[in-house]
N, C-alpha and C positions, 0 to 999 in steps of 0.2 A: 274532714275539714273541722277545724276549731270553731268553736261557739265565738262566735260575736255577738259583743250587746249592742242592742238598737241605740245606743247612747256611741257607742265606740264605731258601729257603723255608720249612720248619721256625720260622723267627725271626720271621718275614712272619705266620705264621699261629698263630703265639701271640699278637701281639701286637695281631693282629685280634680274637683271643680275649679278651684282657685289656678294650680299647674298648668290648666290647659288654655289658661290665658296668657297676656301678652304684658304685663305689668312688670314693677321691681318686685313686688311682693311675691306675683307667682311666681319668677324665680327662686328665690325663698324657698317657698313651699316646695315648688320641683326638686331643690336640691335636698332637702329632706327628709323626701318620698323617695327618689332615688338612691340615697344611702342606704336604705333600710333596705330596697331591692336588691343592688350588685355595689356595696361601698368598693370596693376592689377595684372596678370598672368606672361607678359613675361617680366617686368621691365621696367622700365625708361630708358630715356637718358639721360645718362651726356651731358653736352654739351660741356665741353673737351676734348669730345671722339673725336670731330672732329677736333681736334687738329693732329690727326693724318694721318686724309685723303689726298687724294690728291686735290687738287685746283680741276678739273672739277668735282669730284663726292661730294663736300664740294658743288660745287654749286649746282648739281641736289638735295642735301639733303635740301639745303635751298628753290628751287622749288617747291620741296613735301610738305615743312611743311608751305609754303604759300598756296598750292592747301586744304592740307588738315584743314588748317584754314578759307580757302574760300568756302568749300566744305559743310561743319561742318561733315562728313562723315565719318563712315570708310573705309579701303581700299575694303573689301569683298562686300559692297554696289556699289561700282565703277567697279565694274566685276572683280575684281582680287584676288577672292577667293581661287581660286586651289595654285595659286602661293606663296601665301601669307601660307598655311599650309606647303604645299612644304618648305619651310623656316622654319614655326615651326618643323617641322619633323629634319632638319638638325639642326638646332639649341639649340632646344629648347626639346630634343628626351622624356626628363621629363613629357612633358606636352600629348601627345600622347597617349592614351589609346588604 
């Protein structure tokens, strides 16, 4: 497993936090998060979409997509498998078998 900083984890798991709710913003966030999982399956980011967010979670998304450029990883290889389905299940309920 790749190193993660407590700065890039911390951001990783807020912004799991924000997905698992029920707002416009966690949308946002879930689509994302899910791109970086299965872009193939659950879709791209726009990146206007972040036009939308709010300032602190605009920054943790830019975090994430620095970790996971540094990473070269997916998120389920970084331990956050459960979570990351958890999200597709709400989000994405299509994809669920």
């Amino acid at each position: 497993m790749e190193k993660i900083t407590v700065g890039e984890r911390a951001a990783l798991e807020r912004l799991i936090g924000h997905a698992q709710r029920e707002t416009g913003q966690a949308r946002r966030v879930a689509d994302f998060l899910l791109a970086w999982w299965n872009p193939s399956n659950c879709g791209g980011f726009d990146i206007t979409t972040a036009w939308g967010l709010d300032e602190e979670i605009a920054a943790d998304v830019v975090t994430v997509f620095g970790l996971a450029v540094r990473c070269n990883s997916y998120p389920d290889t970084l331990g956050y498998k459960n979570q990351f389905e958890h999200i597709v299940r709400a989000w994405r309920p299509e994809l669920v078998s």
